[in-house]
Structures are given as structure tokens and as C-alpha cells.
C-alpha positions in Angstrom: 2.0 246.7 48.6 2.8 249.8 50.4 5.2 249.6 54.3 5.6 252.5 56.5 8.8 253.0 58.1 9.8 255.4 60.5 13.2 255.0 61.0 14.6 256.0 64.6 17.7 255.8 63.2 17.6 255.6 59.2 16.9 253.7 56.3 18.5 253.8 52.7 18.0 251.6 49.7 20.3 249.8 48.1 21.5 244.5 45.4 24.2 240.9 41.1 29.8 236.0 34.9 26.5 233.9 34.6 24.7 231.7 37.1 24.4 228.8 37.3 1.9 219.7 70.8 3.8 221.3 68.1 1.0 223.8 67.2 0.9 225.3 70.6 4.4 226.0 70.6 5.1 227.6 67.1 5.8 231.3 66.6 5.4 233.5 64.0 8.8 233.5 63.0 10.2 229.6 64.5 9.8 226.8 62.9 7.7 224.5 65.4 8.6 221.3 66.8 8.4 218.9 63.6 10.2 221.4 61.5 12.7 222.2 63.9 13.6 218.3 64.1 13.8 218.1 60.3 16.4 221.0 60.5 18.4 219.4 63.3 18.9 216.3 60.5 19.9 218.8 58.0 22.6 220.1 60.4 26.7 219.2 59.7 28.0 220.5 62.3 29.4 224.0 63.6 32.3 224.6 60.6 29.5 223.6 57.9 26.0 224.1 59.2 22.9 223.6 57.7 23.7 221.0 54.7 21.0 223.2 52.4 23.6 226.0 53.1 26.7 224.3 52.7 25.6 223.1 49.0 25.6 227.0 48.1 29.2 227.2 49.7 30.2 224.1 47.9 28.6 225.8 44.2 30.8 228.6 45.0 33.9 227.0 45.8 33.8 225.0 43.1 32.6 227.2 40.7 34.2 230.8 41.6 38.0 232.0 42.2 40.3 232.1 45.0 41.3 235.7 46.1 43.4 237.1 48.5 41.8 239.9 50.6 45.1 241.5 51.5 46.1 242.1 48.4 42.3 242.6 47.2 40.3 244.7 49.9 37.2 245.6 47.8 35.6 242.0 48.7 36.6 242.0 52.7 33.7 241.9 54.8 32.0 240.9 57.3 31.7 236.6 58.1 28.3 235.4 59.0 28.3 232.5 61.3 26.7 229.6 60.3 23.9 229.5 62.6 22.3 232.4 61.2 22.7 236.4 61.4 20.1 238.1 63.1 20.1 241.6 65.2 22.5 240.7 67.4 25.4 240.1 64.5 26.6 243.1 64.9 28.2 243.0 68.8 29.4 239.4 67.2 31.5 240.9 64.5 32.4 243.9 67.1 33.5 242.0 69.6 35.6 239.3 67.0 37.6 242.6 65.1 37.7 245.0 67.9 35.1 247.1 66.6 33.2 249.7 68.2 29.4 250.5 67.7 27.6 253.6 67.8 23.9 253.5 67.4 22.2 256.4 65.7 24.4 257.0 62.9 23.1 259.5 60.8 23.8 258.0 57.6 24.7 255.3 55.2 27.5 256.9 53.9 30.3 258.9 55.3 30.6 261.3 52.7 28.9 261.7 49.6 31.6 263.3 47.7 33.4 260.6 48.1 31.8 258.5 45.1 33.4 261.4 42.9 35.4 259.9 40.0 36.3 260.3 36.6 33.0 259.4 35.1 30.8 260.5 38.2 30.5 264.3 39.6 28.5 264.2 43.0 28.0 268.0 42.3 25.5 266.7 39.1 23.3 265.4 41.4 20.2 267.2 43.3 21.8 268.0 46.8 18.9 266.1 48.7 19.7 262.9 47.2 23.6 263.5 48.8 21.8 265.0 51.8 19.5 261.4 52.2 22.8 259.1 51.9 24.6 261.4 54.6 21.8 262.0 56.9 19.2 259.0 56.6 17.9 259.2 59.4 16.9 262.4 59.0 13.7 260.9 56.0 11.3 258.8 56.9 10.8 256.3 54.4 7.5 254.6 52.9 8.0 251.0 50.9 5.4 250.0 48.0 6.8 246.2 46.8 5.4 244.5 43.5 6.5 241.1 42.8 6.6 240.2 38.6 4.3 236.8 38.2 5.9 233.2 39.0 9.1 235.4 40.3 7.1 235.4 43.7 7.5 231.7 43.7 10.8 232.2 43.6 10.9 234.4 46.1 8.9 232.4 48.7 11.5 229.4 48.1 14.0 231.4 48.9 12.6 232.9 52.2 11.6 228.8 52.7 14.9 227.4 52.2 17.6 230.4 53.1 15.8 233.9 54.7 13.6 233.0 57.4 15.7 230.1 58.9 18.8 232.3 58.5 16.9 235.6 59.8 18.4 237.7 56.7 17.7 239.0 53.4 14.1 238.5 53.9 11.3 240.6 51.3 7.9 240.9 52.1 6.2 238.7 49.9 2.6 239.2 50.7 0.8 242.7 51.3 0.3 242.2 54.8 3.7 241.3 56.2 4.8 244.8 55.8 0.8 246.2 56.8 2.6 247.2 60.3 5.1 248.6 58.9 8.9 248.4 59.1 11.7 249.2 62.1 15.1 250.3 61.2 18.5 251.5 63.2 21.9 252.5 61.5 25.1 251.5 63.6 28.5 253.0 62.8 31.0 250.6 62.9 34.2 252.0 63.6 37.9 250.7 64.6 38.7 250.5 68.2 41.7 252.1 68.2 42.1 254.4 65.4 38.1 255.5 65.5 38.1 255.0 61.5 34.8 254.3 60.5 34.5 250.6 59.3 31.3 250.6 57.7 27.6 251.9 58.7 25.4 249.0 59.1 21.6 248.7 58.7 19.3 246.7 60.8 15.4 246.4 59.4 12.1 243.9 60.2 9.0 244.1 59.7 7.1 244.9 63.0 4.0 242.5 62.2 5.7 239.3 62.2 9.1 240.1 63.4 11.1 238.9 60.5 14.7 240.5 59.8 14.1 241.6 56.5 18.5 242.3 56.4 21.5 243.0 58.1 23.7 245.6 56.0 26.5 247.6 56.3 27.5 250.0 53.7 30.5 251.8 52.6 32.1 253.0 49.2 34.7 251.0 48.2 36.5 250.8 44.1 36.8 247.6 42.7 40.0 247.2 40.7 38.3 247.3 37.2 35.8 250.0 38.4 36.1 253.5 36.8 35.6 255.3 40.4 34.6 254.6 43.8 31.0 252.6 44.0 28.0 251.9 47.0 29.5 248.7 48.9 26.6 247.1 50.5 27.6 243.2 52.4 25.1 241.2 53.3 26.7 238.6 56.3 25.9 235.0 55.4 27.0 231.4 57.0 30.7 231.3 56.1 30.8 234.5 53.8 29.1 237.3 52.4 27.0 238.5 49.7 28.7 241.8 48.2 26.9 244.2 46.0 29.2 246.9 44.1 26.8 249.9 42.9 28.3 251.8 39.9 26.9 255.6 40.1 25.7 257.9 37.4 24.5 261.6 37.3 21.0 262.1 35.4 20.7 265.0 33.4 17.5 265.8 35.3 19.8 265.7 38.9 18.9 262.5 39.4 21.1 259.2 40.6 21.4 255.9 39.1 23.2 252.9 41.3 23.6 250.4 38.9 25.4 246.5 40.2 26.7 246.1 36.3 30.1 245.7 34.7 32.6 244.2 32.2 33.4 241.0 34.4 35.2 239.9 37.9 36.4 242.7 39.0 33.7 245.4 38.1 30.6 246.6 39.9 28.1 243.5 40.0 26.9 240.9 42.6 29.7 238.7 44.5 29.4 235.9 46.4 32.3 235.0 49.2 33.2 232.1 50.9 35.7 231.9 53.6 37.4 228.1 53.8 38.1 226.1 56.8 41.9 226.7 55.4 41.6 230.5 55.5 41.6 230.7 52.2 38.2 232.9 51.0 36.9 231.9 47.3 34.7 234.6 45.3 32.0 234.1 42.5 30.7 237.3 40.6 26.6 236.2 39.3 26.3 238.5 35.6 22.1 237.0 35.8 21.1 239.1 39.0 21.2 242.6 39.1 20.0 245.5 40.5 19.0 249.7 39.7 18.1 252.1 41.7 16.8 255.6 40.6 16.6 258.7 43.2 15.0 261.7 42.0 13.5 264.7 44.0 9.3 263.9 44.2 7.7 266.2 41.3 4.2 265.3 43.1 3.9 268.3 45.0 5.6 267.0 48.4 8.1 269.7 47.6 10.7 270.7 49.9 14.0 268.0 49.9 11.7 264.9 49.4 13.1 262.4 46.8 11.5 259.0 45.0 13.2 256.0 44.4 12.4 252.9 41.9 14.6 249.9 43.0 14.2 247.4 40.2 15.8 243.6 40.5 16.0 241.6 37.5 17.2 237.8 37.2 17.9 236.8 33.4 17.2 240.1 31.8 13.4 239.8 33.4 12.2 242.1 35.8 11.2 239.6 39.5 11.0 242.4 41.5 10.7 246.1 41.9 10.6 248.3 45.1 9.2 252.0 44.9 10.0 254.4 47.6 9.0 257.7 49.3 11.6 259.7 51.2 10.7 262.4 53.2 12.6 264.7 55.3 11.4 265.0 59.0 10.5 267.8 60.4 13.5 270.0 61.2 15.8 267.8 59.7 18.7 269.4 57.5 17.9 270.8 54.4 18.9 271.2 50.7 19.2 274.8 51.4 21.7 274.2 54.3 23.6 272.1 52.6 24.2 274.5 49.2 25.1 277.5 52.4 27.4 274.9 53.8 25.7 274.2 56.9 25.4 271.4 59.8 22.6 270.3 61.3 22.5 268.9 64.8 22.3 265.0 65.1 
């Protein structure tokens, strides 16, 4: 399955101790009058929401630890409400911290020498790949998708029970939901009164049916047990977060590996979060789900800074589902060549 997306504003890639008459009114992306109905019954209330939600909350709670974010600062991040996220999420969580939001961001990531570490030189890798992280939205970016057999069940429930009613985290799961292609926009999140910048957060759908595929924002951020600083990527969800903590390495071929694995709590890997009515927030780290994603610079003759990228999700050690993209640089975008002389493009 193959999505063009041509990002006004950019578009990146980044996601895992063990796991346990109604006709005439329904849209493409609602739920119609019957099913509609049958969600209002599923509905708890504002604190708790939808009850199918609130079970996940509850497997957390009950199952994960209790941290504190002051004293740990690698799992803060932004609370999704629990009717849902959605495009407009972002002047929610702007106007609840004080934030302000600048639309056009260049890139997912402030600075791409600022994953350097003790077991990860930035300098190793090809300068296009830094180059795509700093400036997305400089590449336009082309999406081939390839579910792995009864996984795509598994996705579908998912999108049935969780993505589509929550209007995040949502995959294609047939060819044609991505056949129009994809919109994106990157907002830079940034304090209101000291201008730091909070996060960079990424907005996508597909334009066929109208679906937000996810609401991101990414940052680089060290866990405690982390050798060096890793790709933060949190995904807003009703009463928390997901949190994914990408682990770089340096190819000997230039290229980069992200890779959501470590030793235990603590370490790169997947993290649920929940936030309690008491204020207390309660965090879960799943070892079954993980995620790798492999830049390179294209070898097919595209030439110039043009990269590839193989995002591959696995659930139990099996491959469910694995994501293959082009990235190419627009024309007049900033270079490899600019960056190596030390040079800035205009935004």
C-alpha cells in the first residue's frame, strides 16, 4: 500500500516488562445514530469516559507503578481528555499550560546533535538524515504500509474499539484509505513566557476519509537508565499518554537506527501513563511491543539528500506491521552540502 504526503509543514517517522434514518446521517468518519447510542451507554461520565477506555486505565493502574513527574521528567507529557484528541488538542493543551503555538515548524527536533551521547556520535550519521529531523518539512514524504497476516485483525480491532472513536493513533489498514494521500502540519510548542520550546507536535490524516491517523509531539528527552539522550515521541490519550523512548545508533554505512528497547522501567521502550483523579500519575513500561526504524540515504538513483526508511513494529517477537518510506528533499530546500559548509536555509 503506497500514501502520498506532501507535507505543508513536515512529516517524520517515528512507536513499546511484558504485556499482559441512521443511514442518511452517517459520515465517513462518525458513527451513525445506532452506534452513537450504544456509545452514549458505554459512557461513565466526564472524569472516566468511555467504560471500554477506562478498563485500559484501570489494567494500568493496577498493573504499572506510581511515579512522580517532578522528580521524574522523562514521562511528563501531555494529558488527553477523555472525550477524544483530535486536531484541535493542541490549542487545548496550549491554552491549559500557557503554551504558545507556532505553525510551520521546520522540524521534529530542535537539534540533532543533541542525541549525542556516550554510545551515539550524531557526526556518524549521513548529514541528510540530521538535516530530515531538523528540517522536515523541507522532504516530502511517500508511505508504502504492509500488514503481517491475522496482525491486520488486530489492527482493525483496535481502530474499532480505541482509534477511530478517539480520532488518534489511527493506521491505514486497507490500500485505499491512504489512495488520497496524507495531510501533515508540525506545530512548535513553546513556553509562554520564557519562549523554550516545549515540544514540536505532529498533526496527520488521511485526506480520503478524514481520519487522524495521530497527534504527536516529539522531543529528546534521557530516561534515567538510558545511556544518552533518546527520540521522545507522546501520543495524548484519555487520562494519559502513550510515551515511546527511541534509543539511537550510528550504522557503519551512515545510517540511523531508533530502536524503543531496553533493560527494564526506566530504559528506552514503550510506556503507558495514567494520570489519577488524586493527581497521582501511574506508569506501565509493555517489553511485547516494539518498534525500529532504519534511515538510510536512497541508493536507487534519487540521489541528491533523499533518504529511505523501514519502520518495522513487532508484538511478541513477530513482525504485525511494517511501514517503508521515501523522503525526498523539495526543491530548494536545504542541502547536505549546506549543512557540511555550515549554512542556513531560509524557512
Amino acid at each position: 500500500m503506497i500514501a502520498h504526503s506532501n507535507p505543508t509543514d513536515g512529516e517524520t517517522l517515528a512507536t513499546a516488562d511484558r504485556c499482559g434514518s441512521a443511514g442518511e446521517r452517517r459520515a465517513d468518519d462518525e458513527p451513525g445514530l445506532e452506534r452513537t447510542e450504544n456509545r452514549d451507554r458505554m459512557w461513565l461520565g466526564e472524569r472516566r469516559g468511555n467504560a471500554v477506555d477506562w478498563s485500559t486505565q484501570l489494567w494500568v493502574r493496577l498493573t504499572g507503578r506510581r511515579v512522580d513527574l517532578a522528580a521524574e521528567p522523562w514521562l511528563d507529557s501531555p494529558v488527553g481528555p477523555t472525550r477524544g484528541i483530535g486536531p484541535d488538542f493542541l490549542d487545548r493543551w496550549a491554552s491549559e499550560e500557557g503554551l504558545t503555538l507556532t505553525r510551520g515548524g521546520a522540524g521534529l527536533l530542535p537539534s540533532f546533535q543533541e542525541l549525542a551521547g556516550s554510545t551515539f556520535d550524531p557526526a556518524a550519521v549521513d548529514p541528510a538524515i540530521g538535516e530530515f529531523y531538523e528540517r522536515t518539512a523541507d522532504f516530502d514524504v511517500d508511505l508504502w504500509s504492509e500488514w503481517s497476516g491475522l496482525f491486520k485483525l488486530f489492527g482493525w480491532l483496535v481502530a474499532a474499539l480505541f482509534s477511530r472513536r478517539l480520532r488518534q493513533l489511527n493506521l491505514p489498514l486497507s490500500p485505499l484509505d491512504a489512495s488520497h494521500g496524507m495531510t501533515s502540519e508540525i506545530v512548535r510548542v513553546a513556553d509562554d513566557k520564557t519562549g523554550a520550546v516545549r515540544a514540536n507536535a505532529w498533526v496527520r490524516s488521511l485526506v480520503k476519509t478524514g481520519r487522524i491517523t495521530y497527534v504527536g509531539s516529539y522531543s529528546i528527552a534521557r530516561p534515567p537508565g538510558a545511556a544518552g539522550p533518546c527520540v521522545k515521541t507522546a501520543f495524548p490519550l484519555p487520562n494519559g499518554a502513550a510515551v515511546v523512548f527511541l534509543r539511537p545508533e550510528a550504522r557503519a554505512d551512515g545510517s540511523l537506527v531508533l530502536l524503543s528497547e531496553g533493560a527494564g522501567f526506566g530504559d528506552a521502550g514503550f510506556y503507558f501513563t495514567v494520570h489519577r483523579p488524586d493527581g497521582s500519575v501511574v506508569a506501565r513500561r509493555l517489553q511485547c511491543f516494539r518498534e525500529r526504524i532504519h534511515v538510510y540515504p536512497a541508493s536507487d538513483g534519487e540521489g541528491g539528500g533523499d533518504l529511505r526508511a523501514d519502520h518495522t513494529m513487532t508484538l511478541w517477537g513477530l513482525r504485525c506491521l511494517h511501514l517503508h518510506y521515501r523522503l525526498r528533499q523539495k526543491a530548494g530546500g536545504w542541502s547536505a552540502g549546506d549543512r557540511a559548509a555550515g549554512g542556513h536555509a531560509e524557512t
